[in-house]
C-alpha positions, 0 to 999 in steps of 0.5 A, spaced: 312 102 453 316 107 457 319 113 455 324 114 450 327 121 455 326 116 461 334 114 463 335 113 470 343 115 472 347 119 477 343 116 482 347 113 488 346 106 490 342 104 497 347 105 502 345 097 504 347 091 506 354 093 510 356 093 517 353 098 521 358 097 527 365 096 523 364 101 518 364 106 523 371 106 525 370 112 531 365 107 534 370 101 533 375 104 535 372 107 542 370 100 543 377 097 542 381 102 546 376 101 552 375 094 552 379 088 556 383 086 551 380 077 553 374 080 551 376 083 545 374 078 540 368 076 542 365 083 543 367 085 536 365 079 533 357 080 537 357 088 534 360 087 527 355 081 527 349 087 530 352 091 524 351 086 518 344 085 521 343 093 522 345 095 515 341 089 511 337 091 508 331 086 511 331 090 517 333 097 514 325 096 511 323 094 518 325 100 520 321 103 515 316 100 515 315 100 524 316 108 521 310 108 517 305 104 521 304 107 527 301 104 534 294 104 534 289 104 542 284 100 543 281 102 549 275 097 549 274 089 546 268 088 542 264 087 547 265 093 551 270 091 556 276 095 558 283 093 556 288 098 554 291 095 548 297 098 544 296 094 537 303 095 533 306 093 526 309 086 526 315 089 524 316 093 531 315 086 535 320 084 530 326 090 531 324 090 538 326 082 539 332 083 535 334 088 540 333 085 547 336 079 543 342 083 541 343 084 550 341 092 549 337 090 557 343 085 559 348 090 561 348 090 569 351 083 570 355 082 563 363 084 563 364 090 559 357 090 560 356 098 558 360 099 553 358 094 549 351 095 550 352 102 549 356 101 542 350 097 541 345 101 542 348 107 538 349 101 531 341 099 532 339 105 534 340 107 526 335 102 524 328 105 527 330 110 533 323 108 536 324 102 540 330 105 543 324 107 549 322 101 551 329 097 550 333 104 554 326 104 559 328 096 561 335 098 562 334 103 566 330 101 571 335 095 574 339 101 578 333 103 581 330 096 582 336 095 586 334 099 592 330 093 594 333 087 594 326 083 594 323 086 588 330 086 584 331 079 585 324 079 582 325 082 576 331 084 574 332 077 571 327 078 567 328 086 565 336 083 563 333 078 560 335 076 552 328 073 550 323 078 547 316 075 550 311 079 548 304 079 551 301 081 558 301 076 563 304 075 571 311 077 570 313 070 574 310 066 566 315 071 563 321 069 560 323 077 559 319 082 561 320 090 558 319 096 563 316 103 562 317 110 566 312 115 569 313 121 572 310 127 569 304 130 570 300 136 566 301 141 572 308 140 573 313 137 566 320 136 570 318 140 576 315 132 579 315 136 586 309 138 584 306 131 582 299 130 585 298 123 583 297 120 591 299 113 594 294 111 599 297 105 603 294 098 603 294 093 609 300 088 605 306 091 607 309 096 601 304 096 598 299 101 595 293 104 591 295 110 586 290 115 584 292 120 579 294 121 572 301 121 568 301 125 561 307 123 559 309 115 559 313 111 556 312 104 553 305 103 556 304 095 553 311 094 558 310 089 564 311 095 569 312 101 572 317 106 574 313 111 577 312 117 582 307 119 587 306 122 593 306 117 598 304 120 606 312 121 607 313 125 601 314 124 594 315 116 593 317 110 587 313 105 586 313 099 581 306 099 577 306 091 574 301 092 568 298 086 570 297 082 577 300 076 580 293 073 579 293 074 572 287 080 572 289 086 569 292 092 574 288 098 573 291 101 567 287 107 564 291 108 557 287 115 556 290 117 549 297 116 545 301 123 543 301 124 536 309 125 536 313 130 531 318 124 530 319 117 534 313 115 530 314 107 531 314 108 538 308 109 543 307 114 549 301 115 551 298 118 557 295 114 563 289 114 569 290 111 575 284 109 579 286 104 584 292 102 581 295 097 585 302 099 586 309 097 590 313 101 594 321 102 590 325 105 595 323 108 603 317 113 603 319 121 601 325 118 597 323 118 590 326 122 587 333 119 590 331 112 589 329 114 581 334 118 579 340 112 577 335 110 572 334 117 570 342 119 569 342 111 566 337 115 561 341 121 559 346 117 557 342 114 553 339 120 549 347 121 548 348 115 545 341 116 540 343 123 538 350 119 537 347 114 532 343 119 529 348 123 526 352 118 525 346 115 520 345 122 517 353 123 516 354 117 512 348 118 508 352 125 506 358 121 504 355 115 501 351 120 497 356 125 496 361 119 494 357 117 488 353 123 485 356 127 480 355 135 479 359 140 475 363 135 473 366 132 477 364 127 485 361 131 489 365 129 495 371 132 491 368 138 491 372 144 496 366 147 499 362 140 499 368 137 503 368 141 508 362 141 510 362 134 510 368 134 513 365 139 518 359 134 520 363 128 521 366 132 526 361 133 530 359 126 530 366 122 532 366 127 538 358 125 540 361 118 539 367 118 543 365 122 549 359 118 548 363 111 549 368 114 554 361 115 559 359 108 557 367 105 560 366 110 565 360 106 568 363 099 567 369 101 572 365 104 577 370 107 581 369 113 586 373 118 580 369 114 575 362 115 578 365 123 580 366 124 573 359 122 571 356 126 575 358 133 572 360 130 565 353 125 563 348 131 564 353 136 560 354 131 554 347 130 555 346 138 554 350 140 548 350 133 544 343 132 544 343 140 542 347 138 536 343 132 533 338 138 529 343 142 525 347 136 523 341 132 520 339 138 517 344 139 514 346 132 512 339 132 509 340 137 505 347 134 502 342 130 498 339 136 495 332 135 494 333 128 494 333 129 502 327 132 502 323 126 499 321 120 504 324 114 500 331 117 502 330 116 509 332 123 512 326 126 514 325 120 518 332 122 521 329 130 522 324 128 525 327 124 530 333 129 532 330 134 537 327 128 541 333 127 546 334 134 548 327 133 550 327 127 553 329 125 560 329 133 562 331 139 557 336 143 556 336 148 562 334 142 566 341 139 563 345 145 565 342 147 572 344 139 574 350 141 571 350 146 576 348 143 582 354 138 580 360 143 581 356 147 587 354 141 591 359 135 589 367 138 589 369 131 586 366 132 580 369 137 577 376 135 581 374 128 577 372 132 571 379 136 570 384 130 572 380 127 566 381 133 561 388 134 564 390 127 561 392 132 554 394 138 556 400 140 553 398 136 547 394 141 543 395 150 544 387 151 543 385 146 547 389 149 552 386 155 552 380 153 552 381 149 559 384 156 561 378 159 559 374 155 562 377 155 569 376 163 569 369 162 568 368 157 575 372 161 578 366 167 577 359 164 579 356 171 580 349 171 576 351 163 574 344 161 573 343 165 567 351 162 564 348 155 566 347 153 558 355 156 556 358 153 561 354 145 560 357 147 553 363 149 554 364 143 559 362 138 553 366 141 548 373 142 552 372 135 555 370 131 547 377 136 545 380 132 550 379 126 548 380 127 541 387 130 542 388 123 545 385 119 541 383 121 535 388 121 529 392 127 528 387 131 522 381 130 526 384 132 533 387 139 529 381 140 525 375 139 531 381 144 536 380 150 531 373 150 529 371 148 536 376 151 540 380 156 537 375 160 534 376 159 527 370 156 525 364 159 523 356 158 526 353 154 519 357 148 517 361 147 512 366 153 515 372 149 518 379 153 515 380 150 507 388 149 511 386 143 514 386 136 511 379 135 511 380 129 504 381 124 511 377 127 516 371 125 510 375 119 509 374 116 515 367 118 516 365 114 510 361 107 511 365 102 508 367 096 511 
């Protein structure tokens, strides 16, 4: 019999079963304002449709369950043989099959190719952020491939596939194939000049033997590998197929997986080389170089993850404060509540619209375009992956302790937000790319001041921030140590930009104070009580 004094009330409701892509308006209308308008109709329909499939709850519970079941190694079978295999959870292989499927590897080839994909990793990465690796790996991967025509016309139709065939076997059975990355090393992290991993050349044309050792990899049950070792010409790419074009298992030592702080679902493992078979990718001592599309393509995907998850964790904010009653009355109705969440939604439509602007920017491909990239992916990929921590925090503890419990999914989201300021190069990698970027390439910041230019006048605190913000290029005594309040300066002057443009009114104003203009404080929640943030929050609430 159950207890007389147990009554449930005042819960809020699971935020289930809409869509993820249309009831995030600033992602929505990211997408239409940079689509072809022949392709609106279309592309719409496929996101809203990977919407519906992100916010039901059959796949909301895959995530979950992805999360919680981790994958296992298996160095040996049974019978003592040497096979390093990853063993997931059937609901893993099922997100990952949606996500291929969903075009999130299919971007180099299709028209809006990178918008749409972008929007569409920003929507599924809400679902379970893991599978993200292998699905933004393949990706990446199609540039570098491309400095070889022979080993693109292999394999990029297979990494740009839209079918998820899983298990090891010669790449030519395949219908799809998935790709991983390996370029640290114990001694070195991101200075990979100091890889030691050798390349020793073999008889055959562009081939080679690897010896050594990765201690970072990504997705180690791909199909193939990106890697850098030191070829006799250098350091040098290489292409390491997981399993050879006579169905034997290439020399693949998987020595442990990491036991990660979020990002739980997905593996990363380190790996031993010992006569590994190998093709060259790009000319002997040109590693670096041949790599580093597939890198950038990375960093704009750890933009787009950390958009995703603060958009997750703000509209469990607002859909929690929207339903809960406390003192009286809606907790969304709450002055101090409101301007926190007006605060955090804020900070999302701003990763989200800086993020959609690079994803266009790729898609152009002009001179100017691939300019403003350079300067612009490495300080976006600086300050909005910075960003992601405090706003998950804090979206957490909007919920109260209900936001400290598993079940209410924003531990998951938590955990997982330090991760892209990590992946692909950390923060002070980020700011001194960014230096290097105004030092050596002056069209990057003529690119990046024509784009910010387009709203001056608009906004007086924008203004002056762009004013600002010159002075300090104008001085670039002691510059490595300012390297940080530059990056950030430099996303924050560029998101003012787009938001003074683009965004409604209330929102541009509000982001113009407290991120520009100063009247703003360190914590959320601060914004000046004169704005009107009732519409700020309104328009951050996930209804469709």
């Amino acid at each position: 019999m159950a207890g007389s004094t147990h009554s449930v009330n005042n819960q809020v409701p699971p935020l289930v079963g809409y869509d993820v892509f249309s009831a995030d308006r600033a992602l929505a209308a990211a997408v239409g304002r940079h689509l072809d308008p022949g392709l609106r109709e279309e592309v719409l329909g496929e996101l809203s449709a990977l919407g519906r499939t992100s916010g039901s709850a059959q796949v909301q519970e895959w995530g979950a369950q992805a999360n919680e079941n981790p994958p296992r190694l298996r160095t040996h079978d049974r019978y003592g043989h040497r096979i390093d295999e990853v063993e997931f959870h059937p609901s893993w292989h099922r997100l990952l099959g949606k996500g291929v499927s969903a075009g999130l590897t299919a971007a180099w080839d299709r028209p809006a190719g990178h918008l749409r994909r972008a929007a569409a990793f920003l929507v599924w990465t809400q679902v379970e952020a893991g599978n993200g690796c292998p699905l933004s790996m393949t990706h990446a991967a199609v540039p570098a491939l491309r400095t070889d025509p022979d080993l693109a016309a292999e394999w990029e139709p297979r990494l740009t596939s839209m079918v998820y065939d899983r298990g090891l076997r010669p790449a030519r059975l395949k219908a799809g194939a998935l790709f991983g990355m390996g370029m640290t090393e114990k001694q070195g992290g991101s200075d990979v000049r100091a890889n030691t991993t050798s390349a020793r050349p073999l008889a055959e044309d562009g081939t080679y033997e690897l010896t050594g050792h990765k201690w970072f990899c990504s997705a180690p049950m791909s199909d193939g590998f990106l890697v850098l070792a030191q070829a006799p010409g250098g350091l040098t790419c290489f292409l390491v197929p997981r399993v050879l074009a006579d169905g034997t298992r290439n020399v693949f030592l998987i020595q442990r997986l990491k036991d990660k702080l979020g990002n739980r679902s997905n593996a990363s493992a380190e790996v031993e080389f010992d006569g590994t078979w190998a093709r060259r990718v790009g000319e002997e001592g040109r590693g670096v170089r041949t790599i580093i599309e597939m890198v950038a393509a990375t960093r704009l995907d750890c933009v787009l993850g950390s958009a995703g998850l603060m958009r997750q964790a703000v509209a469990q904010a607002v859909h929690h404060c929207t339903y809960r009653e406390a003192f009286g009355g809606k907790l969304a109705d709450k002055p101090l509540m409101r301007n926190v969440l007006a605060d955090l939604a804020l900070e999302s439509e701003a990763a989200t619209t800086l993020a959609l602007r690079l994803a266009a920017a790729y898609d152009d491909g002009g001179e100017q375009e691939r300019a403003l990239l350079r300067i612009a992916v490495p300080a976006a990929k600086y300050w909005v992956t910075k960003r992601c921590p405090p706003v998950a925090v804090e979206a957490a503890e909007c919920l109260g302790g209900n936001g400290y419990v598993e079940e209410s999914g924003l531990p998951r989201l938590v955990r997982e937000s330090p991760l892209n300021s990590v992946w692909e190069g950390a923060g002070n990698v980020q700011a001194l790319d960014v230096l290097r970027a105004l030092q050596r390439e002056p069209g990057a910041l003529d690119a990046y001041l024509r784009e910010v230019g387009q709203a001056r006048g608009a906004d007086h605190r924008l203004d002056g921030a762009i004013k600002n913000l010159l002075t300090e290029l104008a001085d670039l005594d002691g510059v490595e140590g300012r390297a940080r309040r530059l990056a950030e300066r430099l996303a924050l002057v560029l998101q003012g930009s787009l938001l003074v443009r683009f965004a409604p009114p209330q929102v541009a104003d509000a982001f113009c104070a407290a991120r520009l203009g100063g009247d703003g404080g360190a914590a959320f929640g601060t914004l000046p009580h004169t704005l009107d943030l009732a519409s700020v929050v309104e328009r951050a609430r996930p209804v469709s």
